[in-house]
C-alpha positions as CSV (number, residue, x, y, z in Angstrom):
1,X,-5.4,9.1,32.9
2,X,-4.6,12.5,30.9
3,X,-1.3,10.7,29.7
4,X,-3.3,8.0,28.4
5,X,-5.9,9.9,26.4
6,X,-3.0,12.0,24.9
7,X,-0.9,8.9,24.0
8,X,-3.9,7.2,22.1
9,X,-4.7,10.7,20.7
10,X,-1.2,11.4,19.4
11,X,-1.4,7.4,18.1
12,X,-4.2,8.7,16.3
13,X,-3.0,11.4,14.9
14,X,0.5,9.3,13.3
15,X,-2.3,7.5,11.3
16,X,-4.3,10.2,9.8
17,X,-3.7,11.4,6.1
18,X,-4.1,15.3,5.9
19,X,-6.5,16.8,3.3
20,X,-3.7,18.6,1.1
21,X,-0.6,17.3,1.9
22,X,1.7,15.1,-0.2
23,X,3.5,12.0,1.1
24,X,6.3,9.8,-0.3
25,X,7.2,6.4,0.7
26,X,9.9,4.0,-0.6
27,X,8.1,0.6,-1.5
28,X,9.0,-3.0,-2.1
29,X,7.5,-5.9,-2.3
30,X,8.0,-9.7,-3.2
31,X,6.1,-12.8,-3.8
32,X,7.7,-16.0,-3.9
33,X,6.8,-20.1,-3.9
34,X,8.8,-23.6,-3.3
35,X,8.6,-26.0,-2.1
36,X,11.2,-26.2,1.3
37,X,10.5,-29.1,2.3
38,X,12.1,-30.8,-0.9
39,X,14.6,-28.1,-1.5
40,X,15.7,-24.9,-0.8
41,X,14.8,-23.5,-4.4
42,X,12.3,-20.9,-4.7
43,X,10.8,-18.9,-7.7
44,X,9.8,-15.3,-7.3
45,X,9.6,-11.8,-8.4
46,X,9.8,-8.3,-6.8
47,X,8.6,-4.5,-7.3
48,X,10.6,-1.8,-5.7
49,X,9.3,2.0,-6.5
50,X,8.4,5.7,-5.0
51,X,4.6,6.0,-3.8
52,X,3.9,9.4,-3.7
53,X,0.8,9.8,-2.3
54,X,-1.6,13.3,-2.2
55,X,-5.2,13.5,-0.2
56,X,-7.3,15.7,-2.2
57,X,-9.8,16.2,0.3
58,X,-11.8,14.4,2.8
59,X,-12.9,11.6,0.2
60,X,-10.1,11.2,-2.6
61,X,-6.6,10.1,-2.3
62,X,-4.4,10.1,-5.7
63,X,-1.2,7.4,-5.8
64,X,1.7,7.7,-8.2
65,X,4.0,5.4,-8.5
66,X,7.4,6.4,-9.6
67,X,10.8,5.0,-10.8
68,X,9.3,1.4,-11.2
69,X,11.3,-1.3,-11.4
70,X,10.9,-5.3,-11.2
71,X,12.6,-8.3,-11.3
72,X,12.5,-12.0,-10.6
73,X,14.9,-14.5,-8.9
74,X,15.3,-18.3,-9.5
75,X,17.9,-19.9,-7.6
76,X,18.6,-21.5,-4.2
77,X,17.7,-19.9,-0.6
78,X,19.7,-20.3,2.8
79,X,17.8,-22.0,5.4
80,X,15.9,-19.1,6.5
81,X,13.3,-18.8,3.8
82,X,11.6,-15.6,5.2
83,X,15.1,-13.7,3.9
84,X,14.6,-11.0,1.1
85,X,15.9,-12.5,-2.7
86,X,18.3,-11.0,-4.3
87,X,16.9,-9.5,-7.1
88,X,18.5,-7.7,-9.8
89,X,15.7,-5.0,-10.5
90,X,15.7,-3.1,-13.5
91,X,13.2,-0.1,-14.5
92,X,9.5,-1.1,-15.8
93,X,9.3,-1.2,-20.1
94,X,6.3,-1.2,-22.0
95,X,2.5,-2.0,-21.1
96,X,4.3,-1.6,-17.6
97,X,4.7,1.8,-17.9
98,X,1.5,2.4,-17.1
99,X,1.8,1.9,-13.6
100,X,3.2,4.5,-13.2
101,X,0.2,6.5,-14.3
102,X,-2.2,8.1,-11.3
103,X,-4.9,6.4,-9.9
104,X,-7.6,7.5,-7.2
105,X,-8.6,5.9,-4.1
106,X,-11.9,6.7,-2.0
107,X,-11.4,4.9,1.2
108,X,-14.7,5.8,2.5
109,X,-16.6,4.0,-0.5
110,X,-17.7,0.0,0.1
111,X,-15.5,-2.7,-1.1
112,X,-15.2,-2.7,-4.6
113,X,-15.2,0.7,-5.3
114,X,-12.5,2.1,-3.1
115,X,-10.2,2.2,-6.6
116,X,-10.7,3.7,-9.9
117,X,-10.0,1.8,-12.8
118,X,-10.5,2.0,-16.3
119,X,-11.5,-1.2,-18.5
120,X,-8.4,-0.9,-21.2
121,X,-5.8,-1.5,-18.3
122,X,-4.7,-5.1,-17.7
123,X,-5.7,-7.0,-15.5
124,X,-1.7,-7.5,-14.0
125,X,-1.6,-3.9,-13.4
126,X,-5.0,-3.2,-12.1
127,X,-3.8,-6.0,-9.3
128,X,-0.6,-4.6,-8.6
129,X,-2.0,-1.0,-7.8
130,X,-5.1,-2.7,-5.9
131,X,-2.3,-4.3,-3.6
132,X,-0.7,-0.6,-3.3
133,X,-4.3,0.8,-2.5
134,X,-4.5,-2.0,0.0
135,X,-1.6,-0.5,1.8
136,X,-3.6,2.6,2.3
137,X,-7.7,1.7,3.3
138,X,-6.5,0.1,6.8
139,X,-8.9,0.2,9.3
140,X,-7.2,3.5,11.7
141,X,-6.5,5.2,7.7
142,X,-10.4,4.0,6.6
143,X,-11.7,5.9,10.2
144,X,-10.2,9.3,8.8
145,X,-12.6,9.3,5.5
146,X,-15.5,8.5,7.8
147,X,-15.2,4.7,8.0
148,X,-15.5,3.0,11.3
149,X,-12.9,1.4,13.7
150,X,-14.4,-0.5,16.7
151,X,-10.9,-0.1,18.3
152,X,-10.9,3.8,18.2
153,X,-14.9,4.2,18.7
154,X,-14.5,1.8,22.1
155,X,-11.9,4.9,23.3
156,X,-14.2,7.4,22.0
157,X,-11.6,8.8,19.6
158,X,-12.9,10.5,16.6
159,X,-10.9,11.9,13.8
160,X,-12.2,13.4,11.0
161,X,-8.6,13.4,9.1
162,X,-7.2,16.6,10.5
163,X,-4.6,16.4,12.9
């Protein structure tokens, strides 16, 4: 029985985010549509960049996105639709450079106002980093700012995002 309370704990502890420290992941993501059942052909687009990511404290997490780049595909697909395109990506220009500007989450806050955003962005990349902060207010992440997790409160595991 001690094994299993120090598995779940040690689970637990994987998804926290620390008050003060910095992480970095390597992201990418693509959308894509078809129709497969006439042809193999599909139409997409794809975002590939560095999500550094820094809890300021118990509430607040900043995201930076770095070395942005995009790119979209049109072509055919081998049979196995769920396969990666190949996608020629090629760094972020313009308007799109603001992407790469910080942004604050506050995963304890309702739905709605987990992000910060101001009313001159557009509306493209507004989306694109709520899909990023998406990534991040999971329910086991969410329990760390003081949200709730049936899961965790059923094994009477609390954290309170230390580990």
């Amino acid at each position: 029985m001690k094994f299993v309370i120090l598995f779940f704990a040690l689970v637990g502890a994987t998804y926290a985010l620390v008050p003060g420290m910095e992480y970095e992941y390597d992201y990418e993501g693509q959308v894509k549509i078809g129709f497969p059942e006439i042809r193999n052909r599909v139409s997409g687009a794809g975002i590939k960049c560095t999500i550094n990511v820094q809890v300021q404290d118990e509430k607040s997490v900043a995201i930076k996105l770095q070395d942005v780049e995009v790119g979209e595909f049109k072509g055919d697909v081998d049979c196995e639709l769920r396969q990666r395109m190949k996608i020629d990506y090629k760094p972020i220009s313009g308007h799109g450079k603001l992407l790469e500007d910080v942004f604050m989450i506050h995963p304890s806050r309702a739905e709605g106002e987990v992000m910060e955003s101001t009313k001159s962005e557009e509306v493209w990349i507004t989306n694109i980093k709520k899909s990023i902060a998406g990534l991040f207010i999971v329910e086991p992440i969410r329990n760390n700012f003081g949200g709730d997790d049936n899961a965790l409160n059923m094994l009477n595991v609390r954290s309170t995002g230390h580990s």
